[in-house]
C-alpha positions in Angstrom: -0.9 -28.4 -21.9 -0.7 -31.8 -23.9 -1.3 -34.2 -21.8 -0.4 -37.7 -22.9 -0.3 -41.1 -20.8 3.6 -40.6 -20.7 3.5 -37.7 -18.3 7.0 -37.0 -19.4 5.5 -35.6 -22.8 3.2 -33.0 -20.9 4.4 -29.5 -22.4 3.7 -26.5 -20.8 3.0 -23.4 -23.1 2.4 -19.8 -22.8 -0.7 -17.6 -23.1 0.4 -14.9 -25.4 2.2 -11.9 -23.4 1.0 -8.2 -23.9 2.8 -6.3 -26.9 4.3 -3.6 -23.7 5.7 -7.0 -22.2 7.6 -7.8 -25.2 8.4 -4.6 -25.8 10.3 -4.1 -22.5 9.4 -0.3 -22.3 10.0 0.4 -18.8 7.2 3.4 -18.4 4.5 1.2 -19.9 5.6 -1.6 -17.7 4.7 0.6 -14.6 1.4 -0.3 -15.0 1.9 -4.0 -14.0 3.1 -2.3 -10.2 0.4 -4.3 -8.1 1.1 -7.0 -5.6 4.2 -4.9 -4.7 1.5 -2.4 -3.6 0.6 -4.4 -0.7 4.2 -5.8 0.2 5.0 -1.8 0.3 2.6 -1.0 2.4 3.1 -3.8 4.6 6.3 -3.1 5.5 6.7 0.6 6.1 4.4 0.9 8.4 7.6 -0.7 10.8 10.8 -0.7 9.0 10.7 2.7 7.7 8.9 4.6 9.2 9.9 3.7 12.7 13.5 1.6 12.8 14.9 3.6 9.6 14.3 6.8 11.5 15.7 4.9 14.8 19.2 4.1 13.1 19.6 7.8 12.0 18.8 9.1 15.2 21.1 6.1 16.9 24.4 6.1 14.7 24.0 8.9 12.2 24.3 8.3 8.5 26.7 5.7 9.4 24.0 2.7 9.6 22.6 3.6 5.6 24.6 0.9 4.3 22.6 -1.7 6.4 19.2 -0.7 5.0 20.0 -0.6 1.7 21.9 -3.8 1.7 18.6 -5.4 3.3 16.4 -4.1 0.6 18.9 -5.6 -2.5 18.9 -8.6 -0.9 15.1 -8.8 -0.4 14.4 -7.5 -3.8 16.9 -10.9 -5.1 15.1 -12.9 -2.9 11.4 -12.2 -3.7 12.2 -11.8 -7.8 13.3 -15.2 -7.9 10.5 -16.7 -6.1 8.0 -14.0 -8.5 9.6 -15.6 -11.5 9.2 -19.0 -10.5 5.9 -18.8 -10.0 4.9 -16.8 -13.1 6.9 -19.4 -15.4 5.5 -22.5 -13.9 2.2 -21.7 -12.1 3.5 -23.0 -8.8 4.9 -21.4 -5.7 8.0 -22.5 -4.8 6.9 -23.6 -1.3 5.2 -26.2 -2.6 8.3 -27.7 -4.6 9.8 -27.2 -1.3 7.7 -29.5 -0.4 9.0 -32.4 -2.9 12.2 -31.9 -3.6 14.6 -32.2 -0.4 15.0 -35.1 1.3 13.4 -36.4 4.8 9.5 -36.4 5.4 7.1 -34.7 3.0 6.8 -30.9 3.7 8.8 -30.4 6.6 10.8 -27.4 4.9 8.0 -25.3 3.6 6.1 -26.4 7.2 9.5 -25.1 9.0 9.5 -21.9 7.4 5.8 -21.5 7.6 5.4 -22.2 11.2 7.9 -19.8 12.0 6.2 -17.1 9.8 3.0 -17.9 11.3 4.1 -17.7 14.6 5.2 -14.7 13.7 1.7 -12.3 12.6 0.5 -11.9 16.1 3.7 -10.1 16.8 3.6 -7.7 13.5 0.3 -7.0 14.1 0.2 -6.5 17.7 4.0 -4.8 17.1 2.6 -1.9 14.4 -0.6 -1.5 15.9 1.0 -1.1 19.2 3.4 1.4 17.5 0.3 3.4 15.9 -1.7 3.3 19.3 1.6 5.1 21.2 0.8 8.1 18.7 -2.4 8.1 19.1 -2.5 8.3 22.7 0.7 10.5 22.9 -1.4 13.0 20.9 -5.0 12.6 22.1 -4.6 11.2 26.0 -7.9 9.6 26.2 -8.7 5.7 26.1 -5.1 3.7 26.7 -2.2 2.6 24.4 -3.9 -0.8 24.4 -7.8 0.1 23.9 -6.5 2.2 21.1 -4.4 -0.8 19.9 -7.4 -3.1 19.8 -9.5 -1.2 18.2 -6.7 -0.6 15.3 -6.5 -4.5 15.2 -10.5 -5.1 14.8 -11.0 -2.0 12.7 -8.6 -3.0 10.0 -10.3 -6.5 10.5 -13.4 -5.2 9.7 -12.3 -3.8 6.3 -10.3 -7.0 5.5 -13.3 -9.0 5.6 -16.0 -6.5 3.8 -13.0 -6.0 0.7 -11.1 -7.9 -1.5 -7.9 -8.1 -3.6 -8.8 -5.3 -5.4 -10.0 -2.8 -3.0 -6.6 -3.9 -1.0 -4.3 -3.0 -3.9 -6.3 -0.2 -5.0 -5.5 1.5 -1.1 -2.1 0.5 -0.5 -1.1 2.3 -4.0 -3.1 5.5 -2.3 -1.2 5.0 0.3 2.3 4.6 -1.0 2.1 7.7 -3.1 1.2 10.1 -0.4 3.8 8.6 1.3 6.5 9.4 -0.9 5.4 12.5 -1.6 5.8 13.6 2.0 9.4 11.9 2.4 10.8 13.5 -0.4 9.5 16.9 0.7 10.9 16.6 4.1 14.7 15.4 2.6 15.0 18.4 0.2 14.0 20.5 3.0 16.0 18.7 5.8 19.3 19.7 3.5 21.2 16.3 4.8 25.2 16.4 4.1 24.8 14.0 0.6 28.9 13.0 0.7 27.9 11.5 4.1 25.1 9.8 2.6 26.8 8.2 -0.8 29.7 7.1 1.9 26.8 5.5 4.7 25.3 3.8 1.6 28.3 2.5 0.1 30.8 1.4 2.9 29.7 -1.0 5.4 30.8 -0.4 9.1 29.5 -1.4 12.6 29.4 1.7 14.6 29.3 1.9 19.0 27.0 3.5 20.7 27.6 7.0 21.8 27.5 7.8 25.4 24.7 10.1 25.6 22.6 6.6 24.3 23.6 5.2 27.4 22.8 8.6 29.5 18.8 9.0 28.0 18.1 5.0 26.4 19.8 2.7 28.5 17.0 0.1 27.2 18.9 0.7 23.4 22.6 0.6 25.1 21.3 -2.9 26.7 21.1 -4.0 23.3 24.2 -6.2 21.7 25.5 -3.4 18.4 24.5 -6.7 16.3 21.2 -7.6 17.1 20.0 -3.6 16.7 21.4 -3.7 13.3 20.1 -6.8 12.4 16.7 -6.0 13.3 17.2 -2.9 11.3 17.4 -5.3 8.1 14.8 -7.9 9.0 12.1 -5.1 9.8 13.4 -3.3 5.9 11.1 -4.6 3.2 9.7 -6.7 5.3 10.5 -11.0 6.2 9.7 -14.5 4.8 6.0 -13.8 6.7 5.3 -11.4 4.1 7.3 -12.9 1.0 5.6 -15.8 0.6 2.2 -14.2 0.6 3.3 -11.9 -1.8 4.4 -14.3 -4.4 1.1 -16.3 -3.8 -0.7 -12.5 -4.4 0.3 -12.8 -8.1 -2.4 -15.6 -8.7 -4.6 -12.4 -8.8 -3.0 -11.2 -11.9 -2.6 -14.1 -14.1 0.6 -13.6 -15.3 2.5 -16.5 -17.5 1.5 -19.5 -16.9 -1.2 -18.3 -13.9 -3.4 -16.9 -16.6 -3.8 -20.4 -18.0 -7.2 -22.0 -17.3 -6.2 -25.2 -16.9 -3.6 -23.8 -14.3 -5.5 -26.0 -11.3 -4.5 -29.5 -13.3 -1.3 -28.2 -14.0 -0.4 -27.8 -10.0 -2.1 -30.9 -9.5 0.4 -32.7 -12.6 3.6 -30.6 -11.2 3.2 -32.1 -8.0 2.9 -35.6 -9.6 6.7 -34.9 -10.9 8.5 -34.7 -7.5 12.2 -34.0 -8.6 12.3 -34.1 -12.3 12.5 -31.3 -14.2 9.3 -28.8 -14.7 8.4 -29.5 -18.3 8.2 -25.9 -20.1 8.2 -26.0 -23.2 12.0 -25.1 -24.6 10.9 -24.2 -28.4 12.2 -20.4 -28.6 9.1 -19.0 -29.1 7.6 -20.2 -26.3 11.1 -19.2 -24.0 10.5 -15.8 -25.4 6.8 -15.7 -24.5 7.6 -17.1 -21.0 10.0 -14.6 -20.4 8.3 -11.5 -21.4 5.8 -12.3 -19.4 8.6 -12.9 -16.6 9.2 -9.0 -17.0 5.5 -8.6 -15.4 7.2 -9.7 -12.2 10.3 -8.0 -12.2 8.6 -4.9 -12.8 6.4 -5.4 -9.9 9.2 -6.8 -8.1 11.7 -3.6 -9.0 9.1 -0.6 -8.3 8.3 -2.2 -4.8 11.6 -2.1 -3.6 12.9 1.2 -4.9 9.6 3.1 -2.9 11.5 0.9 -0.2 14.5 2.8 -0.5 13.5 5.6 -1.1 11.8 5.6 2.4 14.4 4.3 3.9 16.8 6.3 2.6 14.3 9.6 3.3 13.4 8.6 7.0 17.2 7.2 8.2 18.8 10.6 6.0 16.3 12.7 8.1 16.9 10.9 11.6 20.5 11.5 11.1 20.3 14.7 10.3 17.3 16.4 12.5 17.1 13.8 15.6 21.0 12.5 16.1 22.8 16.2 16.7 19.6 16.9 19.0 20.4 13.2 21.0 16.6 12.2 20.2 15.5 8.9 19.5 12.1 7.1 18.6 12.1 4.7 21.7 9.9 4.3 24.8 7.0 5.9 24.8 8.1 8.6 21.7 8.3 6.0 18.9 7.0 7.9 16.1 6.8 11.5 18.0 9.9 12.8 17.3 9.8 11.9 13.4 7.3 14.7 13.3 10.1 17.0 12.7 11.0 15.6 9.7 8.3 17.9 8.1 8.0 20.7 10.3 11.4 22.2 9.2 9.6 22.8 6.2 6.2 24.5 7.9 5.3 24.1 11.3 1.7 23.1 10.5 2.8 20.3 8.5 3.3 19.0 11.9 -0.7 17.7 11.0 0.4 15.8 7.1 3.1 14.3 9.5 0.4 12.8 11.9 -2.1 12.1 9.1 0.7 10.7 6.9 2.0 7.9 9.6 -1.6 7.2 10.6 -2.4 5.6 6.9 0.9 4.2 6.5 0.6 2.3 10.0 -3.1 1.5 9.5 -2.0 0.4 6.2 -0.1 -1.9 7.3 -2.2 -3.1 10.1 -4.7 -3.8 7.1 -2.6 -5.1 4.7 -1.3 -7.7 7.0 -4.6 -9.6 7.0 -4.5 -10.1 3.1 -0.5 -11.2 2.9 -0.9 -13.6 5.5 -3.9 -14.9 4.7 -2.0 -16.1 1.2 1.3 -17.0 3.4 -1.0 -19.7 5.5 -2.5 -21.3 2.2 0.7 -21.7 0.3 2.6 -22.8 3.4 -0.2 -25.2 4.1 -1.7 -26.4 0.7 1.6 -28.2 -1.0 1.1 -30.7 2.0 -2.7 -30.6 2.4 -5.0 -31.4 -0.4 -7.9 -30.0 1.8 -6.7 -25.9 1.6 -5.6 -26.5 -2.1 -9.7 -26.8 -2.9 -10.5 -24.2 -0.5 -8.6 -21.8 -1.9 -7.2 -18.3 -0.3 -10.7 -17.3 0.0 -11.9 -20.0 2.5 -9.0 -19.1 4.7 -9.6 -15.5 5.1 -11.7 -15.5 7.8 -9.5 -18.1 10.3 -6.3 -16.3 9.6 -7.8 -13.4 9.8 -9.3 -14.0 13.3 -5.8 -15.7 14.5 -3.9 -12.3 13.4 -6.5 -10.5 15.1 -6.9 -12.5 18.3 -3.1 -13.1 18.4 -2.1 -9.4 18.0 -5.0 -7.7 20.5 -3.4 -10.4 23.5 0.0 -9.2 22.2 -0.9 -5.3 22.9 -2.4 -6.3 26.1 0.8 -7.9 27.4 1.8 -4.3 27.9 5.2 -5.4 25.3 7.1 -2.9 24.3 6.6 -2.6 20.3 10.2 -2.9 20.0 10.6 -5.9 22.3 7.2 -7.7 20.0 9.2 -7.0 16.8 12.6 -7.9 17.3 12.8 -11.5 17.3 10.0 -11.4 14.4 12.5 -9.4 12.8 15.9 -11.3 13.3 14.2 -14.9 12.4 11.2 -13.8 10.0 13.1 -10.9 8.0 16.6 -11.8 8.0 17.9 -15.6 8.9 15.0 -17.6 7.2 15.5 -15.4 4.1 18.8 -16.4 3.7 17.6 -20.2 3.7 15.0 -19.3 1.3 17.4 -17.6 -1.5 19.6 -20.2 -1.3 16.6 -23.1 -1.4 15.4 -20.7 -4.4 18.9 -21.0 -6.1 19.2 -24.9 -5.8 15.4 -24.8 -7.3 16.0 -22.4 -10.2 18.7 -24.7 -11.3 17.2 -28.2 -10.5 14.0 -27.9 -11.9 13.7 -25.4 -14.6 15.3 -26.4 -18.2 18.2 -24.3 -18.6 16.8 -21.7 -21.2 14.3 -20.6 -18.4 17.0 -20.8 -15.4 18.3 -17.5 -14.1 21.4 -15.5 -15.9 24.8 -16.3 -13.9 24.8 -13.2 -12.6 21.5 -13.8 -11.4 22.5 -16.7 -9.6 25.5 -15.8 -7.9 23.5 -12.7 -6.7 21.2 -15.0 -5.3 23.8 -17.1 -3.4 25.4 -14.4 -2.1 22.2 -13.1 -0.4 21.7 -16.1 1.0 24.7 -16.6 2.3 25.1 -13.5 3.8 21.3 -12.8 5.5 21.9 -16.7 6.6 25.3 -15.5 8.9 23.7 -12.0 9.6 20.5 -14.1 11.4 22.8 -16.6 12.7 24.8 -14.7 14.8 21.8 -11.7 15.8 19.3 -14.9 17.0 22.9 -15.9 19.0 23.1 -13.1 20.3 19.3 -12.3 21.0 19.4 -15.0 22.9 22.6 -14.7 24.7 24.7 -17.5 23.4 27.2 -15.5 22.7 
């Protein structure tokens, strides 16, 4: 970076990409699949495994259209937040933090209170799902000793690890995953016309009567509100998303790998609402957007595991529990998804059980190290103090307030489903419509037009934000019974 008195002469430049980034080869691009690691895991510890395999069992194949909608959406919401940061060094919470009018912060401090508010209830939400297993199969301790010691456990770990050791699981943990779903869909022989049309035409079914006969606590529940939570839990919510753009730092891609990369953020913040100064000579775009590919790669691999559970776990609920009116609810939430690979052996009844156990405990885990990055970038645009500190000198606070906050979740006796839902509807699905449109007003206000997403790009970023924005909107109305 040149930095001369005029700061409107500072040029920002590009560390020289990988040959595989320029190249654009999609196998060797696999390689930079990292971050998205964590998000993955994260997320379908609840979403997937859990309300995809609900919304089979509830409406059939019917409902497919809403998960995969939620993931695309996601997947546009989180690339262009991923890009920004790798072309400029700085996440775009703390523009957020600049560039709208009214008091300094308040919009990244409104999104990031609500997410923050939000991890005692993921983490007291899966852990409390995991524990029901547990107990269910083992009927000693409670649903809530077993929850704690989930919660503390995974603490535990968080705090004797790092980044690496984090990513290094979650990938682990993915791939057995997927392994196991695709088994059990081959073997569950699902009726694939009914699938293409679930995924590709959007309807709002009713609820059956026999819902009402065995789960009147899901027939209680407004049609909207169960679908919507359906897309906030998929992928994930803002509480995750904003970690998991901070959780590139660890890789240094684009302008993150620079060394300087500390005065940069202190010089972009210096700017307020002009434009970022990248450098616009094409060799430099073209470096700058290579490494850009880093992100989308990351970005693209993350989200297609994500469908692929979702499709695998809501294909198998409609096809094994809805004809045998069974539904993960109550005291069975992850019981009856045991079938799913028992058609195929009936000792594969244990994979099932050891399977769910990592992916839930992944995410238990995993959600120390996202929202340990989701505090300091919420925080650090607006408080000098946790930019010098770092992620690292956070970890053990958030760590203790996720852990603290989740165990008195669990011992509120909740439901899981009752923790999650509101989590869901504001954290997964109404503030991530504000955030892709804030990103879209961003991308086009502060980055020089060679570096600013294509028009499709755009519009598919408007129209997610548009749409999740409604969507949230009229589930939280409806949540809380204003209309």
């Amino acid at each position: 970076m040149k930095n001369q008195e005029n700061k409107r002469e500072v040029v920002i430049t590009y560390l020289e990409p990988p040959e595989d980034l320029k190249e654009g080869n999609f196998l060797k691009l696999l390689k930079y699949f990292g971050p998205g690691a964590i998000l993955t895991s994260i997320t379908i510890g609840s979403g997937e495994v859990f309300f995809s395999s609900r919304g089979g069992a509830v409406f059939g194949y019917s409902i497919l259209w809403c998960f995969i909608l939620g993931a695309i959406m996601k997947c546009i919401q989180t690339y262009a937040a991923n890009r920004y940061i790798t072309l400029t060094g700085e996440h775009p919470m703390t523009r957020w933090a600049y560039m709208f009018p009214g008091p300094k912060g308040w919009f990244p401090l409104l999104l990031g209170v609500i997410s923050i508010m939000c991890f005692p209830f993921w983490e007291g939400g899966v852990s409390g799902l995991l524990a029901n297993m547990l107990y269910n199969n083992t009927k000693i301790l409670s649903q809530a000793i077993w929850a704690t010691i989930l919660i503390w456990g995974a603490f535990a770990l968080f705090m004797a690890g790092g980044y690496d050791t984090m990513e290094k699981a979650q990938t682990a943990i993915v791939g057995t995953m997927v392994v196991c779903i695709l088994a059990a869909v081959v073997a569950s022989k699902p009726d694939w016309l009914q699938v293409i049309i679930g995924s590709l035409i959007p309807r709002i079914p009713s609820y059956e009567p026999w819902i009402a006969e065995k789960y009147p606590s899901i027939a209680a529940r407004p049609i909207w509100v169960e679908i919507i939570t359906y897309m906030g839990a998929i992928g994930g919510g803002t509480y995750d998303y904003i970690g998991y753009t901070g959780m590139l730092r660890e890789k240094g891609w684009g302008t993150l790998g620079r060394e300087d990369l500390d005065e940069i953020r202190e010089y972009l913040v210096s700017l307020k609402n002009e434009r970022i100064p990248l450098s616009e000579d094409p060799a430099e775009v073209k470096k700058g957007l290579a490494w850009a590919k880093a992100a989308f790669m990351d970005n693209i691999v993350s989200y297609g595991l994500l469908v692929i559970f979702t499709i695998g776990f809501m294909v198998n609920g409609a096809v094994i529990l809805h004809p045998a009116h069974l539904v993960p609810a109550d005291n069975e939430m992850l019981t009856h998804q045991a079938k799913f690979l028992t058609v195929i052996h009936p000792m594969l009844v244990y994979l099932y059980y050891v399977a769910v156990f990592f992916a839930l405990f992944g995410t238990v885990y995993g959600i120390y190290m996202g929202y340990v990055y989701t505090t300091y970038e919420t925080l650090s645009p607006v408080i000098r103090k946790i930019r010098e500190i770092g992620p690292s000198g956070l970890k053990l606070p958030v760590a203790l307030y996720v852990a603290i906050g989740g165990t008195i979740a669990v011992w509120t006796k909740l439901n899981p489903t009752v923790i999650i839902t509101p989590a869901s509807i504001i954290g997964g699905v109404l503030t991530g419509g504000i955030w892709c449109l804030a990103m879209y007003w961003t991308d086009k206000k502060m980055l020089p037009k060679p570096y600013q997403l294509s028009p499709i790009g755009s519009v598919l970023l408007i129209v997610s934000g548009v749409v999740m924005t409604f969507m949230g909107l009229v589930a939280v109305l409806q949540f809380f019974k204003v209309i």
